[in-house]
mmCIF file as Biopython writes it, N, C-alpha, C and O atoms, coordinates in Angstrom:
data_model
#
loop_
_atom_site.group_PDB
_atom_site.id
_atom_site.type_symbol
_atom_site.label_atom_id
_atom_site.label_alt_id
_atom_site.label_comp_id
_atom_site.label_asym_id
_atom_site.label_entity_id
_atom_site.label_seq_id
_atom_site.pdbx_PDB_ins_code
_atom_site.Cartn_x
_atom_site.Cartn_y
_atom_site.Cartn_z
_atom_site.occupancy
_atom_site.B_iso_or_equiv
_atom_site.auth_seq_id
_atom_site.auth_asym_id
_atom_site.pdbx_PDB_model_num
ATOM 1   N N  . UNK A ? 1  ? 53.903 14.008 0.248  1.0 0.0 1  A 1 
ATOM 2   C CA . UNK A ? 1  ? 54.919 13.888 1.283  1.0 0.0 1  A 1 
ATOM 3   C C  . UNK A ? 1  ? 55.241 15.293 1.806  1.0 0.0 1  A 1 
ATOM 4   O O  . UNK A ? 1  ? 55.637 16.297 1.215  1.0 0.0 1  A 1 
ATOM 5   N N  . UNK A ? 2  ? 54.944 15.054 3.120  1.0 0.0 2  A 1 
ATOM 6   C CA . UNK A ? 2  ? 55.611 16.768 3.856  1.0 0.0 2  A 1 
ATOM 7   C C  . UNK A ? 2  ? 56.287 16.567 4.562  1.0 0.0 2  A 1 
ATOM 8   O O  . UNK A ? 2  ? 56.035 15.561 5.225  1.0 0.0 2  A 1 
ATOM 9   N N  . UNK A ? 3  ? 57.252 17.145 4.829  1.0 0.0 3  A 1 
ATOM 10  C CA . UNK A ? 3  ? 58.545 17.182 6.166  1.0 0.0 3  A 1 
ATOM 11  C C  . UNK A ? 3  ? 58.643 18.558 6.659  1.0 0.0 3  A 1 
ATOM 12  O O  . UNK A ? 3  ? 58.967 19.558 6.019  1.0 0.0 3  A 1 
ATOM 13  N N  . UNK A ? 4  ? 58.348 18.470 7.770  1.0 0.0 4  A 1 
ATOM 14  C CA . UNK A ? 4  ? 58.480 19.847 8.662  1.0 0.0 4  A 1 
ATOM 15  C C  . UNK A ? 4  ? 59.527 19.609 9.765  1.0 0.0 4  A 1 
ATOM 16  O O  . UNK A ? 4  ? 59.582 18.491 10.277 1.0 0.0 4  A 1 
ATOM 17  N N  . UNK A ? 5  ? 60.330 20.552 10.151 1.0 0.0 5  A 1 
ATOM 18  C CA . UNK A ? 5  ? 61.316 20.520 11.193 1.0 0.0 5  A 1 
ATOM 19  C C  . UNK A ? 5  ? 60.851 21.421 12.024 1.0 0.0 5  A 1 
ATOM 20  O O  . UNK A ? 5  ? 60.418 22.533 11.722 1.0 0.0 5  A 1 
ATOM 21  N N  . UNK A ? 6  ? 60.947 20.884 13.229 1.0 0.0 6  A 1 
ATOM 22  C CA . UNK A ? 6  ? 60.451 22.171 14.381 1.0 0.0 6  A 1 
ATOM 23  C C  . UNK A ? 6  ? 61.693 22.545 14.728 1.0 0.0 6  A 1 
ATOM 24  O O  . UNK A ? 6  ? 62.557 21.669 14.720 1.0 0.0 6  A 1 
ATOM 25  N N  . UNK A ? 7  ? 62.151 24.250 15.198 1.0 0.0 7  A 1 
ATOM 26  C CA . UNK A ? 7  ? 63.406 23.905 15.902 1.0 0.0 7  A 1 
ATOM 27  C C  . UNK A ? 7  ? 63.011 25.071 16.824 1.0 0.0 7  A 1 
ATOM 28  O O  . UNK A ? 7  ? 61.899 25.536 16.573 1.0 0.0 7  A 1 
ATOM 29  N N  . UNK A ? 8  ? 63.750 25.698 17.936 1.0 0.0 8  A 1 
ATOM 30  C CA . UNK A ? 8  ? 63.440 25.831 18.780 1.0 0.0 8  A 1 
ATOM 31  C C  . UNK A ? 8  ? 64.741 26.881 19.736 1.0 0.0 8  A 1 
ATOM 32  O O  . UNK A ? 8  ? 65.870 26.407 19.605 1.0 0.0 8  A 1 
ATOM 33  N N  . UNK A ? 9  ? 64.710 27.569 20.207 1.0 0.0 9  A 1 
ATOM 34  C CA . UNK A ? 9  ? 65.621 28.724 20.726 1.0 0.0 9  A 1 
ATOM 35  C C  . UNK A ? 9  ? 65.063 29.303 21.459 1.0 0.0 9  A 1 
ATOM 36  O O  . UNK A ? 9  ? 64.287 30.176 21.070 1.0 0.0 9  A 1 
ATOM 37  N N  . UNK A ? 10 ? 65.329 28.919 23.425 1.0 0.0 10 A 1 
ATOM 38  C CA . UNK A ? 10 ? 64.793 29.362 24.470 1.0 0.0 10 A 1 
ATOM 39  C C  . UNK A ? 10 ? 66.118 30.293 25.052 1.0 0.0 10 A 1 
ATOM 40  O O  . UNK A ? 10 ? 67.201 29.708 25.092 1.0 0.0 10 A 1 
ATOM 41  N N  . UNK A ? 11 ? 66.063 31.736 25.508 1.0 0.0 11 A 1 
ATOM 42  C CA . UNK A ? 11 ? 66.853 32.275 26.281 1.0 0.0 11 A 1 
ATOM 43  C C  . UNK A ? 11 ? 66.145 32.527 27.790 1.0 0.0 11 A 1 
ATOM 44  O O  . UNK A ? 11 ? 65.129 33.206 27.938 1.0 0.0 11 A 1 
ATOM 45  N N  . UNK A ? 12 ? 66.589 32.117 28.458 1.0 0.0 12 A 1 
ATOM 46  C CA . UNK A ? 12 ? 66.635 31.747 30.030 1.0 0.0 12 A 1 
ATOM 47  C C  . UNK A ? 12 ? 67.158 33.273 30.989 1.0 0.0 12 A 1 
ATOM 48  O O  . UNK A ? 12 ? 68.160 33.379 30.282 1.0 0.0 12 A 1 
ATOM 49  N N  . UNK A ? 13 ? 67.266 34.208 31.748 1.0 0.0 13 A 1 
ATOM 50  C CA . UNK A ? 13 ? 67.770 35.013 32.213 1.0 0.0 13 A 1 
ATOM 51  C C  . UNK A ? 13 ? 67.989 33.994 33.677 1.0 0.0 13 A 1 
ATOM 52  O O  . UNK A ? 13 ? 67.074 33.555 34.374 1.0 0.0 13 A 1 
ATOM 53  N N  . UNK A ? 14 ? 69.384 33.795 33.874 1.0 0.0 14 A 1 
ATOM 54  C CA . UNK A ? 14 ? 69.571 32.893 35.507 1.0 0.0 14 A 1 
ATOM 55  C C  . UNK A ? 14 ? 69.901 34.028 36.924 1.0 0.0 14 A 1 
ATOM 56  O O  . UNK A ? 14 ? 69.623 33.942 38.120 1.0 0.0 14 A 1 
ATOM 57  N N  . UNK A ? 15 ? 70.534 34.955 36.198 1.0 0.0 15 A 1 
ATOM 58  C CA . UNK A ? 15 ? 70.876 35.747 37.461 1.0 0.0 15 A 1 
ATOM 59  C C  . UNK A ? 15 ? 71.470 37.364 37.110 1.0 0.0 15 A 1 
ATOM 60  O O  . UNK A ? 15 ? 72.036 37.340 36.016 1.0 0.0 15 A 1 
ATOM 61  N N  . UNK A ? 16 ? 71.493 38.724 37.728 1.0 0.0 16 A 1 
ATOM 62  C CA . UNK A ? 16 ? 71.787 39.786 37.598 1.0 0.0 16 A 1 
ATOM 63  C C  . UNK A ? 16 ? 72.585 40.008 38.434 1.0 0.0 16 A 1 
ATOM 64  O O  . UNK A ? 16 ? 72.379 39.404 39.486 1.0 0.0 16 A 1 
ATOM 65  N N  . UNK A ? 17 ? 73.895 40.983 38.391 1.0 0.0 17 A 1 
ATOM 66  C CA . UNK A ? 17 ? 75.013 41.193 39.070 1.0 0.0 17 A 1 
ATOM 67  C C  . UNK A ? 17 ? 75.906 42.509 38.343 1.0 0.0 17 A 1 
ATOM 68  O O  . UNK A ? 17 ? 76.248 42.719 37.180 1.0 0.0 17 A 1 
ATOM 69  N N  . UNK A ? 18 ? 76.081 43.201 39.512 1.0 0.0 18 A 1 
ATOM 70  C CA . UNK A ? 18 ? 77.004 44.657 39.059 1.0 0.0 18 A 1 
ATOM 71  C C  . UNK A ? 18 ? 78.381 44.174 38.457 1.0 0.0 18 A 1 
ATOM 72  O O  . UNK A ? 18 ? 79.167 43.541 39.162 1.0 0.0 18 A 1 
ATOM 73  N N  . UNK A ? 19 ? 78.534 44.343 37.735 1.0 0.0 19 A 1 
ATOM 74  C CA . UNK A ? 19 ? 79.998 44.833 36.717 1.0 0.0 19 A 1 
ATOM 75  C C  . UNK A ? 19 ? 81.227 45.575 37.158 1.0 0.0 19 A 1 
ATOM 76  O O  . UNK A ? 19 ? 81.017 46.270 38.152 1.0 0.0 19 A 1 
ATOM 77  N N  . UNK A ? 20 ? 82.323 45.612 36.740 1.0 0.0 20 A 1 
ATOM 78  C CA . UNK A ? 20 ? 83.194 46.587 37.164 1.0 0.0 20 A 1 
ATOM 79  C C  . UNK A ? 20 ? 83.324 47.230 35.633 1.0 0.0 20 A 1 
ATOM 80  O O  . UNK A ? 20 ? 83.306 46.649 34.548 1.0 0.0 20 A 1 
ATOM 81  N N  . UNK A ? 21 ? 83.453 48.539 35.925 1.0 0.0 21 A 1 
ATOM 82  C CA . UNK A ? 21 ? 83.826 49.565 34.759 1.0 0.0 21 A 1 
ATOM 83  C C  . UNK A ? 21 ? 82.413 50.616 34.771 1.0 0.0 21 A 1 
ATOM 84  O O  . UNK A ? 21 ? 81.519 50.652 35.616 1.0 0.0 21 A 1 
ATOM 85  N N  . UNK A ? 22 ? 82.538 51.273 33.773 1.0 0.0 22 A 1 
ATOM 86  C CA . UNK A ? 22 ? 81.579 52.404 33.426 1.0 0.0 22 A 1 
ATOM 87  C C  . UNK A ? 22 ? 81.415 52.316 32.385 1.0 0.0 22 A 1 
ATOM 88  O O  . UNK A ? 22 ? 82.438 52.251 31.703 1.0 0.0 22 A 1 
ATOM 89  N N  . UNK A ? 23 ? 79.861 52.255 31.550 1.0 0.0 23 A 1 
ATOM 90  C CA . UNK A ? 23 ? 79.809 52.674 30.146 1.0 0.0 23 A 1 
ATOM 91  C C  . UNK A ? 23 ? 80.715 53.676 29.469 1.0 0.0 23 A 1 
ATOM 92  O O  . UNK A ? 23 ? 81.049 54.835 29.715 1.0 0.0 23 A 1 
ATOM 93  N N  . UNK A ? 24 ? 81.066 52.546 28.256 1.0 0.0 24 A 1 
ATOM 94  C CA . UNK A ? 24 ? 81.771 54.344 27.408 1.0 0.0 24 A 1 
ATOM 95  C C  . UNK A ? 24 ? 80.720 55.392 26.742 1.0 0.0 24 A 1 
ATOM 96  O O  . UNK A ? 24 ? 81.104 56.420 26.184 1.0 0.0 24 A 1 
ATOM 97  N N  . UNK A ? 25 ? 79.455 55.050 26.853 1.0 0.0 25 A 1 
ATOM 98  C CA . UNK A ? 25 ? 78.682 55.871 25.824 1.0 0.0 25 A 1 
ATOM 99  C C  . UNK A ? 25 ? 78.274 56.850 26.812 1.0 0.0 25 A 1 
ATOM 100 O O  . UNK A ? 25 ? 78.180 57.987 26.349 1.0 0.0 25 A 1 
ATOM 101 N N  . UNK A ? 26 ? 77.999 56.723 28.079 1.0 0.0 26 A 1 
ATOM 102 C CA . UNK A ? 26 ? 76.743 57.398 28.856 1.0 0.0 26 A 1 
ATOM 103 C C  . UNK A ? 26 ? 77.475 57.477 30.550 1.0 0.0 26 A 1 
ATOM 104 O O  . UNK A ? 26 ? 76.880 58.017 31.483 1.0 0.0 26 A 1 
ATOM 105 N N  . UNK A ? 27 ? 78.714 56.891 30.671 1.0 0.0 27 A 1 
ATOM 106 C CA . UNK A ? 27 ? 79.105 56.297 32.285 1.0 0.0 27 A 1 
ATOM 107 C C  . UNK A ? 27 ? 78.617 55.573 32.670 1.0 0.0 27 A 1 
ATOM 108 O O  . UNK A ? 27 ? 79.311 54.852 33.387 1.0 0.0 27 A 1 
ATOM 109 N N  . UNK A ? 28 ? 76.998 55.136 32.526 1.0 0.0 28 A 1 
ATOM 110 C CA . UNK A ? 28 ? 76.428 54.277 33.339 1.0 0.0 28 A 1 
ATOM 111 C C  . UNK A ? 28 ? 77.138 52.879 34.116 1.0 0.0 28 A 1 
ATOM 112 O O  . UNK A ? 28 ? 78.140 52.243 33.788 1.0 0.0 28 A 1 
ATOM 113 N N  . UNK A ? 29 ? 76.231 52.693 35.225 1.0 0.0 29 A 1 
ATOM 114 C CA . UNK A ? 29 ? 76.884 51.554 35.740 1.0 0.0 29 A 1 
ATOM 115 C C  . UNK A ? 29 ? 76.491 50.113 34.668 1.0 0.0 29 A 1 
ATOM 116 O O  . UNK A ? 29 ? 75.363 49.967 34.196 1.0 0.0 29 A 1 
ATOM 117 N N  . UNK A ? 30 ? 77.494 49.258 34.446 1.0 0.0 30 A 1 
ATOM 118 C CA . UNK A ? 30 ? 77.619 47.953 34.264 1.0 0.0 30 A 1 
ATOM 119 C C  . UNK A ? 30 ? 77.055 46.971 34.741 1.0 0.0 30 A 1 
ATOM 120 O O  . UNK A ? 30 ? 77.095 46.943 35.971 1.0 0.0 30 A 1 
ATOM 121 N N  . UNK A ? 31 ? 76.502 46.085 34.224 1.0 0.0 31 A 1 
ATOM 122 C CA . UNK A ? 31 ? 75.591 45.346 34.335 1.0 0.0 31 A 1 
ATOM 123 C C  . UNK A ? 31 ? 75.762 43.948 33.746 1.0 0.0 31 A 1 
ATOM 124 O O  . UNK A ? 31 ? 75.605 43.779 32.537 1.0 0.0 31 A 1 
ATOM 125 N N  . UNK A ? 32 ? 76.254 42.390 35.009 1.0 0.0 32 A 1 
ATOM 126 C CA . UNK A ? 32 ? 76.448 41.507 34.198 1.0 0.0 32 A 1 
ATOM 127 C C  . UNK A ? 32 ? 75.062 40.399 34.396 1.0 0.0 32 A 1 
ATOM 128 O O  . UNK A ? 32 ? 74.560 40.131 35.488 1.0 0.0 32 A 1 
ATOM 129 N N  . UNK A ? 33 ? 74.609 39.853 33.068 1.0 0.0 33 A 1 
ATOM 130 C CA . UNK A ? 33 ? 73.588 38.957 32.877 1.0 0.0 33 A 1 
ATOM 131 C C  . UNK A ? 33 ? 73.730 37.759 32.587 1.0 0.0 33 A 1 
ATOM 132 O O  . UNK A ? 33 ? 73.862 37.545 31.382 1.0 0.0 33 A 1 
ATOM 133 N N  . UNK A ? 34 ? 73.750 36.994 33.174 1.0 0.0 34 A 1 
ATOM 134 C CA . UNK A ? 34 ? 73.929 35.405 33.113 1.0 0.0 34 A 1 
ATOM 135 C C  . UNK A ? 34 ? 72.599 34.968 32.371 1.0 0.0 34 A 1 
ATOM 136 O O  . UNK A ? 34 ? 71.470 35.059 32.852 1.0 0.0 34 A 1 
ATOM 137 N N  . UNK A ? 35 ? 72.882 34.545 31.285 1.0 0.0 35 A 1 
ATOM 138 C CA . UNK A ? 35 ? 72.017 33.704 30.228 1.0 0.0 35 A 1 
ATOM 139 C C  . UNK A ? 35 ? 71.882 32.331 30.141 1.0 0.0 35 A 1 
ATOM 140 O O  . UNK A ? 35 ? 73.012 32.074 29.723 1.0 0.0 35 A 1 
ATOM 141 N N  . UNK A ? 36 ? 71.460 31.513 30.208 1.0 0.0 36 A 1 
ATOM 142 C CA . UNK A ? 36 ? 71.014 30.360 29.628 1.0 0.0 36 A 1 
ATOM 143 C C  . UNK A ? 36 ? 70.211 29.843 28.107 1.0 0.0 36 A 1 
ATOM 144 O O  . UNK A ? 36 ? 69.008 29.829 27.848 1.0 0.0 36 A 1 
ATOM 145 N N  . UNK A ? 37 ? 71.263 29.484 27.346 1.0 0.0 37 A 1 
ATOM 146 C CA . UNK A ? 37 ? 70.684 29.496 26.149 1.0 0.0 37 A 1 
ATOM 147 C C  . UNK A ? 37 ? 70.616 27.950 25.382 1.0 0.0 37 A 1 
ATOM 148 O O  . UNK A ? 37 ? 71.531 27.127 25.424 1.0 0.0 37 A 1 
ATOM 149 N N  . UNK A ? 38 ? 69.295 27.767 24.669 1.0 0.0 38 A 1 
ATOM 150 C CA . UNK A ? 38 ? 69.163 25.742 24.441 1.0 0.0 38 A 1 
ATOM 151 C C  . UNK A ? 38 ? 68.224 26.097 23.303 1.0 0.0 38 A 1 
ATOM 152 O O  . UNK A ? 38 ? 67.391 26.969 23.052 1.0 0.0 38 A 1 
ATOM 153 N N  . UNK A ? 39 ? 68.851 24.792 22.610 1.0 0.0 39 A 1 
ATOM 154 C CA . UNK A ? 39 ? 68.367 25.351 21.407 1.0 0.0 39 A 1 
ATOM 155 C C  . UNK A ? 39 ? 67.705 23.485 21.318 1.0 0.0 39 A 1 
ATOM 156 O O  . UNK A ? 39 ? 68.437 22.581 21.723 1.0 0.0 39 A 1 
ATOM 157 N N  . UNK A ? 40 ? 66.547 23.234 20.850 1.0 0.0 40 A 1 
ATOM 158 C CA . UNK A ? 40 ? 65.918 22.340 20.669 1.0 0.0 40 A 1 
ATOM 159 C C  . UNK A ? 40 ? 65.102 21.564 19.447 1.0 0.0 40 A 1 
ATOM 160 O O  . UNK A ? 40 ? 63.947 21.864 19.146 1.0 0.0 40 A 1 
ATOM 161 N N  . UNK A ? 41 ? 65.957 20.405 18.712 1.0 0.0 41 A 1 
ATOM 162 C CA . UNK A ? 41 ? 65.273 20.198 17.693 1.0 0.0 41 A 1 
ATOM 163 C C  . UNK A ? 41 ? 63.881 19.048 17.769 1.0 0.0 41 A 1 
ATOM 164 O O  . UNK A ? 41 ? 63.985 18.140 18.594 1.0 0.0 41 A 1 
ATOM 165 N N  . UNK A ? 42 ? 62.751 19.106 17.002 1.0 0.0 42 A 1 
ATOM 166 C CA . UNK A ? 42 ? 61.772 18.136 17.442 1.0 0.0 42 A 1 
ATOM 167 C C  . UNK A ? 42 ? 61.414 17.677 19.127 1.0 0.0 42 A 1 
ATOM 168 O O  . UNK A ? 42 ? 60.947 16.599 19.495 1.0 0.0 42 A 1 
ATOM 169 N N  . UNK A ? 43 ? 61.858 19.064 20.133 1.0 0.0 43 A 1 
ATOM 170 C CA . UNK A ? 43 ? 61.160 18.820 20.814 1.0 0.0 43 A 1 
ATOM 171 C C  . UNK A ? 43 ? 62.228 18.331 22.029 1.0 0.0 43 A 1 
ATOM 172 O O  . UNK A ? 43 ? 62.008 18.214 23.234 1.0 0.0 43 A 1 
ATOM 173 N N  . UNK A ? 44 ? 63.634 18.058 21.160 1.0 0.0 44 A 1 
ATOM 174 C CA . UNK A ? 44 ? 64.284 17.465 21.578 1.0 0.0 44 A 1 
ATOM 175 C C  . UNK A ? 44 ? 65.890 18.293 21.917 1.0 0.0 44 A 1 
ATOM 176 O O  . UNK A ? 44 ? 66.659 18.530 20.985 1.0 0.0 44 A 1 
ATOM 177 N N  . UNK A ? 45 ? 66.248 18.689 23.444 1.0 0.0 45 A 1 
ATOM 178 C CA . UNK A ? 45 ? 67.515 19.397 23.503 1.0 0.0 45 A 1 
ATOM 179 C C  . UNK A ? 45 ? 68.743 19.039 22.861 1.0 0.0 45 A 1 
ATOM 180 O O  . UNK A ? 45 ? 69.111 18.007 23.422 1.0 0.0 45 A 1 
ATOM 181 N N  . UNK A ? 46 ? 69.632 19.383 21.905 1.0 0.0 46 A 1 
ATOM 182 C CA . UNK A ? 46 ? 70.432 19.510 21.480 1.0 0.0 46 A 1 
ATOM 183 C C  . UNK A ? 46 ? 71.808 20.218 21.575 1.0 0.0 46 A 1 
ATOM 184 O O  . UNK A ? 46 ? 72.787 19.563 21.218 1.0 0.0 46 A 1 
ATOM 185 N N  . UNK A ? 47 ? 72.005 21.609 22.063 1.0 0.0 47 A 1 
ATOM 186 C CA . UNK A ? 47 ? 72.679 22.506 22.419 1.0 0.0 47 A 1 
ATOM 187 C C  . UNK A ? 47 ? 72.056 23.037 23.535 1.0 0.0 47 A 1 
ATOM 188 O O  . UNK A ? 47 ? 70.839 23.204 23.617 1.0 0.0 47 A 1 
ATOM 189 N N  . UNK A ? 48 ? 73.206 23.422 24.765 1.0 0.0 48 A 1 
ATOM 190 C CA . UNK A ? 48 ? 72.999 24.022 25.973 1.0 0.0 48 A 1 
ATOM 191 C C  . UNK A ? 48 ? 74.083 25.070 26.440 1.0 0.0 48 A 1 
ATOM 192 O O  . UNK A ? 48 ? 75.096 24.728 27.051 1.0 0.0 48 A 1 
ATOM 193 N N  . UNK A ? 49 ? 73.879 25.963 26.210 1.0 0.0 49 A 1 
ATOM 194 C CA . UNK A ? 49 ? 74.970 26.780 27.064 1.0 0.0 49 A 1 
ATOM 195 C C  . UNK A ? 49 ? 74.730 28.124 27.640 1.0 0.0 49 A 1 
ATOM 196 O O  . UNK A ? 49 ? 73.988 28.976 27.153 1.0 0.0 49 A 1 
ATOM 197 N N  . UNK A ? 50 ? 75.590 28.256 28.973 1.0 0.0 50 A 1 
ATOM 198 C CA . UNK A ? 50 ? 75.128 29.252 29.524 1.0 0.0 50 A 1 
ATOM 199 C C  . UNK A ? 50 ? 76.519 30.768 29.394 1.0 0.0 50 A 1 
ATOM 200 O O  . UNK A ? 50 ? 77.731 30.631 29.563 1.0 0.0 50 A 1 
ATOM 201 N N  . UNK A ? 51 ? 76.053 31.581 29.182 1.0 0.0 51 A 1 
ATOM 202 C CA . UNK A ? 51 ? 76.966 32.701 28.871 1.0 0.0 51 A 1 
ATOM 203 C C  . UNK A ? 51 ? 76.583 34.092 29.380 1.0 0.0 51 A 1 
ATOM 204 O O  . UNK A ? 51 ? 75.425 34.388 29.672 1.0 0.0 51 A 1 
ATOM 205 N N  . UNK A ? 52 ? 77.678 34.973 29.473 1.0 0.0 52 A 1 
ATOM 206 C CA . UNK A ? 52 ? 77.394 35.783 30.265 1.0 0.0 52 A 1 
ATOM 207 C C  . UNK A ? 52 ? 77.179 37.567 29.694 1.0 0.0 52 A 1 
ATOM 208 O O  . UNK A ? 52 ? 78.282 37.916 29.275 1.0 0.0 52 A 1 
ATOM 209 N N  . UNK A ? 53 ? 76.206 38.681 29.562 1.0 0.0 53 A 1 
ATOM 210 C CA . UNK A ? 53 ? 75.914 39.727 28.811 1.0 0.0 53 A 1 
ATOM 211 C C  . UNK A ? 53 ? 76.161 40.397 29.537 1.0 0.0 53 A 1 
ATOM 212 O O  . UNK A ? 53 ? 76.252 40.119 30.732 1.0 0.0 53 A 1 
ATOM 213 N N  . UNK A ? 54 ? 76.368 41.631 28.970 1.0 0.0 54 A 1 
ATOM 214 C CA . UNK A ? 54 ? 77.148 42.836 29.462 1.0 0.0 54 A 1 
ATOM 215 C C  . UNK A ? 54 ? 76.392 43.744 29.221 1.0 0.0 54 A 1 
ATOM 216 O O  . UNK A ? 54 ? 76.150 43.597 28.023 1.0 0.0 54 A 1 
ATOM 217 N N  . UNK A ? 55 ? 75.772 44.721 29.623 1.0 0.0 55 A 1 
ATOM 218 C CA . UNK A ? 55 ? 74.508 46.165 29.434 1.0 0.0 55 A 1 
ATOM 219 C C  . UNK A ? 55 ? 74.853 47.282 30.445 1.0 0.0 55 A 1 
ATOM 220 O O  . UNK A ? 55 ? 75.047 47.166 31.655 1.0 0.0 55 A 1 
ATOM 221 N N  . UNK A ? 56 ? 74.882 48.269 29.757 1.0 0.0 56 A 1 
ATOM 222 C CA . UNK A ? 56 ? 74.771 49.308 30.482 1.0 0.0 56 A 1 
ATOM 223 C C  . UNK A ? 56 ? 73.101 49.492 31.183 1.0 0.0 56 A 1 
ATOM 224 O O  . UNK A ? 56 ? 72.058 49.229 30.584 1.0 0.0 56 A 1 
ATOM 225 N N  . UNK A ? 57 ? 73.201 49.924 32.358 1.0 0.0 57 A 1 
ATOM 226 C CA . UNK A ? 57 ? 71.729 49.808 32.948 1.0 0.0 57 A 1 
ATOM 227 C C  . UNK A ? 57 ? 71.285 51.093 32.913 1.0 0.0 57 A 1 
ATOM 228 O O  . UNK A ? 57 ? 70.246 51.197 33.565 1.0 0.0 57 A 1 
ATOM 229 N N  . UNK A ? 58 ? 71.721 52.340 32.312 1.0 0.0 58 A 1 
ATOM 230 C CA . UNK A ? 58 ? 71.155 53.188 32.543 1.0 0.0 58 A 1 
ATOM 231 C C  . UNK A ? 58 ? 70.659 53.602 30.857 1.0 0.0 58 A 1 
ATOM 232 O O  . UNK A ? 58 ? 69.555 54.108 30.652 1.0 0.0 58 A 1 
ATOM 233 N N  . UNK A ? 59 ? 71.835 53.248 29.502 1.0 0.0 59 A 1 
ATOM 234 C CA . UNK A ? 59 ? 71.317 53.777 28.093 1.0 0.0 59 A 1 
ATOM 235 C C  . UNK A ? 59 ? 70.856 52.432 27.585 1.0 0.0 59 A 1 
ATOM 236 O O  . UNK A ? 59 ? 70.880 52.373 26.356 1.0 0.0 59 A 1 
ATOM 237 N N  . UNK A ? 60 ? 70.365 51.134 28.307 1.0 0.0 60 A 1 
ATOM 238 C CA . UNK A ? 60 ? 70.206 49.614 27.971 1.0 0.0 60 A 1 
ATOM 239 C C  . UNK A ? 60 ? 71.232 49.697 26.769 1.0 0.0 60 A 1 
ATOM 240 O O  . UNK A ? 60 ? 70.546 49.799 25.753 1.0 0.0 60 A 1 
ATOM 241 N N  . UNK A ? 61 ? 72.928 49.698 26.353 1.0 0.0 61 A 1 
ATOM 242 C CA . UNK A ? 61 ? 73.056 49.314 25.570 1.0 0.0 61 A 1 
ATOM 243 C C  . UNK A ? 61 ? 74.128 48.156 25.747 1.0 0.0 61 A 1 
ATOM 244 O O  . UNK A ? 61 ? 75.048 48.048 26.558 1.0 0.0 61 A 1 
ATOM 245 N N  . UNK A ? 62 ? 73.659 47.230 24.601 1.0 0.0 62 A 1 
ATOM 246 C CA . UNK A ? 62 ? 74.730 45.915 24.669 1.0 0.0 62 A 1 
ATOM 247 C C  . UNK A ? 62 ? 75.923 46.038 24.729 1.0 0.0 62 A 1 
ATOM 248 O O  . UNK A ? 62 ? 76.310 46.520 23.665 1.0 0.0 62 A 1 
ATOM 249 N N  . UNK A ? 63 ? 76.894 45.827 25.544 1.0 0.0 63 A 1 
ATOM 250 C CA . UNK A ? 63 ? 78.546 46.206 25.604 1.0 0.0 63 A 1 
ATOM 251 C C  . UNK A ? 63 ? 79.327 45.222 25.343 1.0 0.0 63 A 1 
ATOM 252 O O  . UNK A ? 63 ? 79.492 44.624 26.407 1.0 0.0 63 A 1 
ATOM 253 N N  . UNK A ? 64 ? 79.887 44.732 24.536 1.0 0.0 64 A 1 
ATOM 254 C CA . UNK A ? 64 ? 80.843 43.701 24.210 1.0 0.0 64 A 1 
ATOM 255 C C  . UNK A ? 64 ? 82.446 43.962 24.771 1.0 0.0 64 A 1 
ATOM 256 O O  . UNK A ? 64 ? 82.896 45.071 24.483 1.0 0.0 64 A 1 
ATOM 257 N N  . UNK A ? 65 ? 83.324 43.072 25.522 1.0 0.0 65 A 1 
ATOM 258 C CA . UNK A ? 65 ? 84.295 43.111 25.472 1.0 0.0 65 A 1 
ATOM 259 C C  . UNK A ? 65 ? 85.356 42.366 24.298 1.0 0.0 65 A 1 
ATOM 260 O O  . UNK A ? 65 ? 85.282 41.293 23.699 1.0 0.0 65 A 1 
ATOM 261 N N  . UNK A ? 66 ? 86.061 43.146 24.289 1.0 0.0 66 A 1 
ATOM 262 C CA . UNK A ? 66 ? 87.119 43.030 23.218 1.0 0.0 66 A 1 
ATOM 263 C C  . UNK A ? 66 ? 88.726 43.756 24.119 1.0 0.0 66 A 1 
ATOM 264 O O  . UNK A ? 66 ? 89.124 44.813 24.608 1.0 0.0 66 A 1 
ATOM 265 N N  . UNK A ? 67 ? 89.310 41.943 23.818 1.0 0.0 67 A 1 
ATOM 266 C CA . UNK A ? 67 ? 90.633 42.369 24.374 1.0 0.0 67 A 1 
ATOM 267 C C  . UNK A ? 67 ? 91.556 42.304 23.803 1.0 0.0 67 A 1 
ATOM 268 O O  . UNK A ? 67 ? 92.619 42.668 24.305 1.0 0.0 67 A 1 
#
């Protein structure tokens, strides 16, 4: 007897758009990334959601807000 699970994690890039603010590491300009993210078991969609990333475009680094 074997049981295998396929599972599955597609990230989607939907759209690019300037930011307001300035990197704290470097100034660079801000950079917002609209993601699409689905996660699929057996083939089959399960989770869908789309969310939005934050990068500096000039040191590529990931910027998280925290308020």
């Amino acid at each position: 007897m074997c049981i295998v699970f396929v599972c599955d994690e597609d990230e989607r890039v939907i759209g690019r758009h300037a930011a307001g603010g300035a990197c704290p590491y470097c100034g660079g300009i801000v950079e917002a990334m609209d993601v699409e993210k689905q996660w699929r078991f057996c083939f089959l969609p399960f989770y869908f959601r789309t969310k939005t990333k934050f990068f500096c475009s000039v040191c590529s680094r990931r910027l998280v807000l925290q308020f």
